[in-house]
LUMZA-507130 format. One record per residue: x, y, z of N, C-alpha, C in turn. Coordinates in steps of 0.02 Angstrom, whole numbers, plus 50000, padded with zeros to 5 digits. Example, Ala and Ser with C-alpha at 12.3 -4.5 7.8 and 13.67 -1.06 7.14 Angstrom:
# LUMZA-507130
506604971650390506154977550390506604983550390;506424988850354506844994750357506455000250394;
//
This chain:
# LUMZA-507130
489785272651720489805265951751490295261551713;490615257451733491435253951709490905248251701;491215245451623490915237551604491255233951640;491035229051632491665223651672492375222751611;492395223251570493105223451525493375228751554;493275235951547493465239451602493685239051660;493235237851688493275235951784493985230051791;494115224951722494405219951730495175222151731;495275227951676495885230651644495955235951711;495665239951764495945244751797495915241051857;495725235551871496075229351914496835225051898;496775224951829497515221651804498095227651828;497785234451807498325239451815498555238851879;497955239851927498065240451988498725234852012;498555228751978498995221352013499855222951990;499735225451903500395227551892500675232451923;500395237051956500835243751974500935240852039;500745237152078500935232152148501405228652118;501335224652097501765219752067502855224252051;502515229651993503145234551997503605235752055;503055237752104503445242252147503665237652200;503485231752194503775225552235504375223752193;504545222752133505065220252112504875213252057;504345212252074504195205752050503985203051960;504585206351944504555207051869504245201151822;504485193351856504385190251819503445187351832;503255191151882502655189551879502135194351820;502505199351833502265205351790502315205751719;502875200551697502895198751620502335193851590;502245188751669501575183451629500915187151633;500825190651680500345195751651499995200251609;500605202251597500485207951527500615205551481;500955200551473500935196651391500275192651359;499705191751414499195190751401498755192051375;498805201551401498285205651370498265208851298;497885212651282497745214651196498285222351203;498565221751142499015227251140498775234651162;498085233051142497835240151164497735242251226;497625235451285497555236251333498145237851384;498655235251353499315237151388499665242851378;499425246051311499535253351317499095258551346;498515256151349498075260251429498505258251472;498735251851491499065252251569499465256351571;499995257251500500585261451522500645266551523;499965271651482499845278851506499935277851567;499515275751620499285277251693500135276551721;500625276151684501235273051755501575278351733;502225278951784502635285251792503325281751720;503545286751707503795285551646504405280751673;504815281151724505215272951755504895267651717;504235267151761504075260751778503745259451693;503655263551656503315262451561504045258251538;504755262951547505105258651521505295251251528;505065250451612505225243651639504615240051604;504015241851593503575235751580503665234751518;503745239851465503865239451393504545235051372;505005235351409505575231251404505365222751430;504915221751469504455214651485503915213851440;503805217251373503495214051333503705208551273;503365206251241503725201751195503695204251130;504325202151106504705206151030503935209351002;503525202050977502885202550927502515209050956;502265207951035501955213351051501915219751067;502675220851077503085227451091502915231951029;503015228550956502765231950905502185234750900;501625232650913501035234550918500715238350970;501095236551016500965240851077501265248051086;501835247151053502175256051040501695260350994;501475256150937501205259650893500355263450918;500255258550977499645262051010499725266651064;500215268151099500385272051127500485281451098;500195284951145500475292551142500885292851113;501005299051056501695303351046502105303051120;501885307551158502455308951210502685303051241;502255296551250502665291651279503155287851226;502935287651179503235285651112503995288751120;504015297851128504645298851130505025296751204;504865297451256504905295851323505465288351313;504915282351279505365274851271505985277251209;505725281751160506305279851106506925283651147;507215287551198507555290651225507945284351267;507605280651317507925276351353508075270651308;507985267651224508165262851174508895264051156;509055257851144509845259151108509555257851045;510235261750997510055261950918509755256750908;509975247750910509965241850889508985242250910;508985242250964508235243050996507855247550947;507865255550948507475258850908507315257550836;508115253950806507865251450738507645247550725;507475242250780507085236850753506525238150779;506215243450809505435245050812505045249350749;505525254050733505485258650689505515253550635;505895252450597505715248350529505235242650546;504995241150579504305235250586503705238950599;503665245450628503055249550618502765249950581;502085252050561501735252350484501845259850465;502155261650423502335266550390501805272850416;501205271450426500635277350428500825279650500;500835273450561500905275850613501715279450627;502275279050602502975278750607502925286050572;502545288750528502685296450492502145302450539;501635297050583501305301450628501905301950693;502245297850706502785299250767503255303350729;503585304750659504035307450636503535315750641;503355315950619502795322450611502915326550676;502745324250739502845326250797503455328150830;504275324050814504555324650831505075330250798;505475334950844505955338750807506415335750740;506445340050699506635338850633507625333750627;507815336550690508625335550713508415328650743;507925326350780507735319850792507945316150743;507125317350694506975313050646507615311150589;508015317550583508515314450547509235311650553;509075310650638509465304350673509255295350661;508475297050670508195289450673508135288950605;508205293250556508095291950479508715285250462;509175287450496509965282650483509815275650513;509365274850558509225267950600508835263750537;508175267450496507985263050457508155259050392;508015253850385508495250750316508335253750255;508625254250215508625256450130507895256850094;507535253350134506745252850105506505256850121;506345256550201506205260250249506165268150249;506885266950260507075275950230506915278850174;506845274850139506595279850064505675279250067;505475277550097504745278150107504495283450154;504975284650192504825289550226505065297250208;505855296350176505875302450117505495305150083;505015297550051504735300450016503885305150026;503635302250096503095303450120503185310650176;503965312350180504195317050215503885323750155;504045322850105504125328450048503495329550002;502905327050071502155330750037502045335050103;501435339050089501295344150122501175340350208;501095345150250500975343050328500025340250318;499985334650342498975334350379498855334150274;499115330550247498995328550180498795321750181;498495319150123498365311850140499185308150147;499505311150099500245307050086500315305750134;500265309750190500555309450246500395304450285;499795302250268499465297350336499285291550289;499535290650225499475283450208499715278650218;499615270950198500085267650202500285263150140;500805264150100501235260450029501065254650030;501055251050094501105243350092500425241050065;500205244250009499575242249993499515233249959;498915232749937498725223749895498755226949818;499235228149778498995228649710498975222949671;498545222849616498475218449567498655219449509;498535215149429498575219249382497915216149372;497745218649307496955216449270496895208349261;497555207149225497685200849186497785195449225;497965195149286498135189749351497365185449363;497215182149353496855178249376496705175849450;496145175249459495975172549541496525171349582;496505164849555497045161149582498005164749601;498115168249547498795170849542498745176249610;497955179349616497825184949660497935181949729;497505178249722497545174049809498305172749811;498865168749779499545169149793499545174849804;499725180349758500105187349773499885187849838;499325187549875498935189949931499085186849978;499495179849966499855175750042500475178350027;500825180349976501515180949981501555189450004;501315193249997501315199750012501125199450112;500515195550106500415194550195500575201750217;499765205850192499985212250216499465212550284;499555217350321499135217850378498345218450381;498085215250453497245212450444496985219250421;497145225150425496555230250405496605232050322;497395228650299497445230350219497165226550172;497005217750200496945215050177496415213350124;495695214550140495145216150125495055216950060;495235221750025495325225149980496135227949942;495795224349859496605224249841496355231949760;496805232849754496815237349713497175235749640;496755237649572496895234249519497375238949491;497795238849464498395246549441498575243349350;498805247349297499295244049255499895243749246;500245242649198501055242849217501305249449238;500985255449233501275259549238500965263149300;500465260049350500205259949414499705264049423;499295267149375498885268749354498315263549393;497825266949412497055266349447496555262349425;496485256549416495905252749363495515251749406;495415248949453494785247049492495035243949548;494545238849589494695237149651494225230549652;494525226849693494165218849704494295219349776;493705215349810493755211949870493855204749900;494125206649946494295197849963493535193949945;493085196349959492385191049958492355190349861;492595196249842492485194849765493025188449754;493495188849780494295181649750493985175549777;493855175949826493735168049871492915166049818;492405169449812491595167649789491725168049689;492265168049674492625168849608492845162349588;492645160149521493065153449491493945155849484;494315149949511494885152249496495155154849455;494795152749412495205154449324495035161149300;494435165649338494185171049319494595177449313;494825181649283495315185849243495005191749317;495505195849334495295201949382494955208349334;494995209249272494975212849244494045213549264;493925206449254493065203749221492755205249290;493145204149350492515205549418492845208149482;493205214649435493305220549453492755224949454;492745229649524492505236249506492455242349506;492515245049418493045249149400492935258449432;492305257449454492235264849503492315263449564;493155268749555493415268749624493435276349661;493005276049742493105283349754493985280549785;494135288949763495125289049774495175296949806;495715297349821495805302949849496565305849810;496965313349822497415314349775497995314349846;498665313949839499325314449897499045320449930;498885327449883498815332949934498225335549927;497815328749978496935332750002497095331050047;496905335350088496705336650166496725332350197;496915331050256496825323650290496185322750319;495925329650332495175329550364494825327150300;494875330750257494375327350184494415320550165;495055316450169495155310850156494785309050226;494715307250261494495305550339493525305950319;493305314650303492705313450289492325308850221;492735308450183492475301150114492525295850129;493215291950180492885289950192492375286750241;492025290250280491735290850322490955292150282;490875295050236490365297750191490195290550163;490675288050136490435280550078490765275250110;490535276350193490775268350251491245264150222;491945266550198492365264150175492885260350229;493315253550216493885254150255494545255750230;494475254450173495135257150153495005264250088;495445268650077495245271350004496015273549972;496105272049932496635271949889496775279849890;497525282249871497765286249857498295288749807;498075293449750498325292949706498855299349693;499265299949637499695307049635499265307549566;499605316849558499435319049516499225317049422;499485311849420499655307449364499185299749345;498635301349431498145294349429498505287949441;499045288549468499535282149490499605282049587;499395273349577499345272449654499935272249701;499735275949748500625278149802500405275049867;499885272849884499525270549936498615268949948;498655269450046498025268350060497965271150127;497135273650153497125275950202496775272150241;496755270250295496395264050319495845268050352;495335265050391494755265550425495125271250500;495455266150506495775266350597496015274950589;496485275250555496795284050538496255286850526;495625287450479495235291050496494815292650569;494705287950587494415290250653494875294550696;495365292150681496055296350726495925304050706;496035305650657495835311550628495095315150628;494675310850636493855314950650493975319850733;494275311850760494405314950841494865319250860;495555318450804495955327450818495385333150791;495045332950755494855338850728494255338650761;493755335950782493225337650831493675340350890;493975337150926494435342150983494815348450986;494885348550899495185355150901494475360550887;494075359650875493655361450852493225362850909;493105359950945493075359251026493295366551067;494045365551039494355370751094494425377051069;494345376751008494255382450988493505385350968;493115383551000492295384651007492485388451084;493025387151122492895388751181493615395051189;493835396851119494425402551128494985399551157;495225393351169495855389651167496365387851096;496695391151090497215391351024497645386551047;497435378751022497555372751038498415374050982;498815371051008499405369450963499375360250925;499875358050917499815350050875499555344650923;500055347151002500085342351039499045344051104;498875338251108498095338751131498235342351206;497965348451196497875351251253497975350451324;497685343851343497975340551401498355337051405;499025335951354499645333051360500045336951337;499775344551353500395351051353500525352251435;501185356151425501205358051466501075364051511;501085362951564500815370251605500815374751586;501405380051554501485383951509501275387051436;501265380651399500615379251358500175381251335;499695377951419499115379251420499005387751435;499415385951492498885396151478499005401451425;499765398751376499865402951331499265401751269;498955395951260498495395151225497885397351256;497625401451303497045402951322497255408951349;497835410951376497885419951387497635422651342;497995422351282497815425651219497325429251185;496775422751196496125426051184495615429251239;496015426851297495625427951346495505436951356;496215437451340496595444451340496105448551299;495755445851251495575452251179494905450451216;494795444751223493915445451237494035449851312;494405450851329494265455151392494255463151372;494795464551318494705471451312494035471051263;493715468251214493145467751179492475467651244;492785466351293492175467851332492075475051388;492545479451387492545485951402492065490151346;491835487051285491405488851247490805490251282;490595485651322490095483751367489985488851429;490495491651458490645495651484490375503151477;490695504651382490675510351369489925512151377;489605507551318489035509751313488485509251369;488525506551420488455505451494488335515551517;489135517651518489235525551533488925528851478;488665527351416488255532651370487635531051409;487345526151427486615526551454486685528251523;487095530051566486865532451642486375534751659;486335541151620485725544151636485335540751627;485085536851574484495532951589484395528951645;484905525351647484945520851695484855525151757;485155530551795484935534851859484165535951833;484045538151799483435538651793482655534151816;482875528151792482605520951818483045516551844;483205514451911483615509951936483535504551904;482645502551905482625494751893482915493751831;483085494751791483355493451703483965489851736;484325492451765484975489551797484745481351805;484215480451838484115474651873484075468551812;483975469051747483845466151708484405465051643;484795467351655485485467951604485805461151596;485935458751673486345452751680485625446451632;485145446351661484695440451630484715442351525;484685449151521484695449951448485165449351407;485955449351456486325447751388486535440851399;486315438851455486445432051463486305427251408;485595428951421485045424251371485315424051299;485345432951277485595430651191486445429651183;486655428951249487245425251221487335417751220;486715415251260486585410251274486355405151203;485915411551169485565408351102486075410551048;486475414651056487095415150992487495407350978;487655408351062488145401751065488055397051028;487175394751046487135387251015487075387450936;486655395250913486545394950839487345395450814;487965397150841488615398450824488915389550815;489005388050851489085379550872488625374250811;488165374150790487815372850751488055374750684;488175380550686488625382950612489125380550603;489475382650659490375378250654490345373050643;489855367450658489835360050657489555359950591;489265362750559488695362150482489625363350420;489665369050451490345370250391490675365250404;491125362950455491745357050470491515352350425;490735348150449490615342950403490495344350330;490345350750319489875352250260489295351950237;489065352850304488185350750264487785357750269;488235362850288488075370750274488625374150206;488195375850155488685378750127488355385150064;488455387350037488165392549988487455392749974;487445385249955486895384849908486205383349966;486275381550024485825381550088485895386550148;486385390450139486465398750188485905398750193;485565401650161485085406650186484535406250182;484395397450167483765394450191484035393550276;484465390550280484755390550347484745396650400;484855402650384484635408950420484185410450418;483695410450372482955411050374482745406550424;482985399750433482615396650463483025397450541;483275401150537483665403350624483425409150624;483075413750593482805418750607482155416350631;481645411950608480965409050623481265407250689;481745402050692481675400350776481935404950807;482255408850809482225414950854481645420750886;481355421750818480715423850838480415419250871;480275412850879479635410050923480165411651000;480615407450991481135407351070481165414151098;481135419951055481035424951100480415427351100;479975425151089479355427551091479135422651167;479455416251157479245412351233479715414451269;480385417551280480535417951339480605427851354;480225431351301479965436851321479615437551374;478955432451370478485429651408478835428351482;479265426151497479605421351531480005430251559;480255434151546480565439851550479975443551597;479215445551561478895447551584478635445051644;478405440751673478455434851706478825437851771;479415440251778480115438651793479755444851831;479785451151783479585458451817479065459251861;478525456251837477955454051903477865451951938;478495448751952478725446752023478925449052054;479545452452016479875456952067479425465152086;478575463752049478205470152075478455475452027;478755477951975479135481151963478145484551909;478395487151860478005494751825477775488751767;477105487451736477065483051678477545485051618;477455493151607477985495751565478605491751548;479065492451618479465488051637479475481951597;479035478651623478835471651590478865470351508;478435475151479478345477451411479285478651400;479565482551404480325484251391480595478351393;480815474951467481095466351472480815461351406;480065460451399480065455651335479875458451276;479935465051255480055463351198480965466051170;481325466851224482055468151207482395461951209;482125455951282482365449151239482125446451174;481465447351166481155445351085481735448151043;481965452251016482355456750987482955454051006;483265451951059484235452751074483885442351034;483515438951044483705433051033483735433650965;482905434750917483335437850856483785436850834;484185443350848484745446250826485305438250844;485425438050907485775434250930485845428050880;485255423850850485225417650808485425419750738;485315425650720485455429150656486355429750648;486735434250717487215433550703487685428850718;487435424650756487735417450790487765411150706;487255411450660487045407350603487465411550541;487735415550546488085422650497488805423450514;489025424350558489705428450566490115419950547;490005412750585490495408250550490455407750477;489995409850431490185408250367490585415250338;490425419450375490715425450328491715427050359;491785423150420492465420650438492725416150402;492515412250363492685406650328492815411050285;492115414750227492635418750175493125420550157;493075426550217493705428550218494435424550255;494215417650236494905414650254495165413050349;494565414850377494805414150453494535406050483;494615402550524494475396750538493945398850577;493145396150555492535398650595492435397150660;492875392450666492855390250749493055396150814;493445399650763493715404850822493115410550839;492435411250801491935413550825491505410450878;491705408850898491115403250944491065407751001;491085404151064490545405751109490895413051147;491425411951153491775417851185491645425151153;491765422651083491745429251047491105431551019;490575427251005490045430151006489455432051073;489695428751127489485432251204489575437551191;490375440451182490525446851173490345452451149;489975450751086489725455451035488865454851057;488775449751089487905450351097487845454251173;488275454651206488235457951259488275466351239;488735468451189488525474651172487805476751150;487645469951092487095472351054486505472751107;486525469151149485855466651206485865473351226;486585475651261486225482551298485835486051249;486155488251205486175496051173485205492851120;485025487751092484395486151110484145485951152;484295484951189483805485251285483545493651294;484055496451303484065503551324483845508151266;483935506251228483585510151178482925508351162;482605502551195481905501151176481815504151259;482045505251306481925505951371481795513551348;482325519451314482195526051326481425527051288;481305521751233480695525851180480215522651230;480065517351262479425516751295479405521051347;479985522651392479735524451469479985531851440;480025535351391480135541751375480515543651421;481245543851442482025543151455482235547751426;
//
């Protein structure tokens, strides 16, 4: 259901994309100069890439900045293509450094070291320098333009530095204490400067435990601290304990949501590349899902084989046939979710060595009850269809057994992929269907030959 802020903004769209295709530009400029930057870059996803350059060229200087920076990679490159140099360099050097190295990141390398020449002497060497740490590093996604202090500055000197610097609303907050040699001392907040006697030294109501992060941790790790200790900003340091930046609030969330989506698609056997799945192209996409589609298909002629080792049984008793599809269903059904649960426990970390195998123990207990109730639920099933109690007896206690197994290896195979270095996500649902559909038969039929003596 659309809030009314919603409902209000895909009514505005609606008026601008009329408005466009009439000609009526100058109505279309008092319009959109009204709205919040963020909202005008939702409008300009929805329009055909023409009509993005025409409205983006009807924005105003101030808001054009902010509004590029909220926009898509691909539309991002789309406008910098139709810009003249004079144009691109004055968007590019007014960008905030964090967002301007996530558009450099994306774009071909022969690009980037075209628009490298557009930015001024500052500019460019900030991005040199944030070019020459690892890819998805914090370096990468910080931003320099931090608030530093020294110890010795007083209140008062702080609050100046803090109007003359006039760094942006999400940096502001929090200033960071360094010494001459930029070294890490602590951190003050705006509520600490303003609720502070002027004359009070930063050293004295500072405070000096600071969580920090290093240039090359993870961007997901930097993203989960701070997210762990509800941080908005967290400093970033090099090897040497000297401050090179900051990571704001906003970039982390950006980053929870690439990596839950990738994490996403690869729960579902999609070998996602940089760009988000649904802003690839046609080609792309199926090359990222043939792939696996391809192996889980020959991994499932497995299913097959052992299918032709039991014939005879199976001629032997038709009805066994009748119950295959419900049995490997089910424990692939219960792999899945105990698999999904794992993947999500490792990503965040709240599965790891030292709780394994209280954690499988305790996916082994719920497996046993779940298949013990939908054994029940199996048997159930056979006495309906009139079939032999035997029958019945075989159906639940071979689901009791495939769920089992199923929660056992669904709670197991992502950590022991991780060991050995594989990304656990790529076990998920595809690939453990796969393997529980073998195990289901060849348990089924083998509890089928010892009861009905086969």
């Amino acid at each position: 259901m659309e809030t009314k802020a919603e409902f209000s903004i895909s009514e505005t769209r609606e008026k601008i994309i009329q408005l466009l295709q009439r000609g009526s530009f100058i109505q279309v400029k008092e319009e959109i100069n009204t709205l919040h930057p963020v909202d005008i870059a939702e409008i300009i996803s929805h329009l055909d890439q023409k009509d993005q350059v025409v409205l983006f060229r009807l924005l105003k200087k101030d808001i054009a900045i902010e509004v590029f920076e909220q926009l898509d990679f691909e539309q991002q490159e789309n406008l910098l293509k139709t810009f003249t140099d004079e144009r691109a360099a004055e968007i590019l050097n007014q960008m905030s450094p964090d967002d301007r190295m996530g558009l450099f990141d994306e774009l071909p390398a022969k690009v980037v070291k075209n628009l490298l020449q557009l930015l001024n002497p500052k500019q460019r060497e900030m991005v040199t320098l944030m070019l020459g740490y690892p890819e998805n590093s914090a370096a990468r996604i910080m931003n320099p333009n931090l608030v530093d202090l020294k110890e010795t500055y007083t209140v008062e000197q702080s609050l100046a530095r803090i109007r003359k610097i006039n760094p942006p609303e999400e940096l502001i907050y929090t200033a960071y204490v360094i010494d001459a040699e930029r070294h890490l001392l602590g951190k003050v907040t705006l509520r600490d400067l303003i609720l502070s006697p002027p004359g009070s030294l930063i050293k004295n109501i500072m405070e000096k435990e600071v969580i920090y992060v290093h240039t090359d941790d993870d961007q997901e790790k930097v993203a989960r601290t701070i997210q762990k200790y509800d941080l908005l900003t967290i400093p970033v340091v090099d090897r040497e304990n000297r401050l090179v930046g900051v990571v704001t609030i906003d970039d982390a969330i950006d980053i929870i949501d690439e990596e839950t989506t990738e994490d996403i698609h690869r729960l579902v056997a999609i070998q996602t590349s940089e760009d988000e799945y649904l802003h690839s192209s046609i080609g792309q996409r199926i090359k990222s899902r043939f792939i696996w589609l391809a192996v889980l298909l020959i991994g499932g002629t497995l299913t097959s084989i052992v299918l032709q080792n039991y014939s005879q049984a199976i001629q032997t008793v038709v009805a066994l046939s009748f119950f295959v599809p419900m049995l490997i269903d089910t424990g692939g059904n219960v792999g899945s979710q105990s698999t999904a649960i794992m993947v999500r426990g490792l990503a965040i970390q709240e599965v790891n060595r030292r709780n394994l195998w209280k954690l499988v123990f305790s996916e082994v207990l719920i497996g046993s009850v779940l298949g013990f109730l939908l054994g029940w639920v199996g048997v159930l099933r056979v006495i309906l269809l009139q079939e032999d109690w035997v029958m019945g007896i075989v159906v639940g206690l071979s689901i009791w057994t495939v769920v089992i197994v199923s929660n056992l290896v669904g709670a197991i195979l992502p950590f022991i992929l991780k060991k050995i270095k594989i990304d656990p996500a790529v076990s998920a649902t595809p690939l453990i269907t796969t393997l529980i559909d073998v195990i289901g038969i060849v348990i089924y039929l083998q509890i089928a030959q010892l009861l009905l003596q086969i």
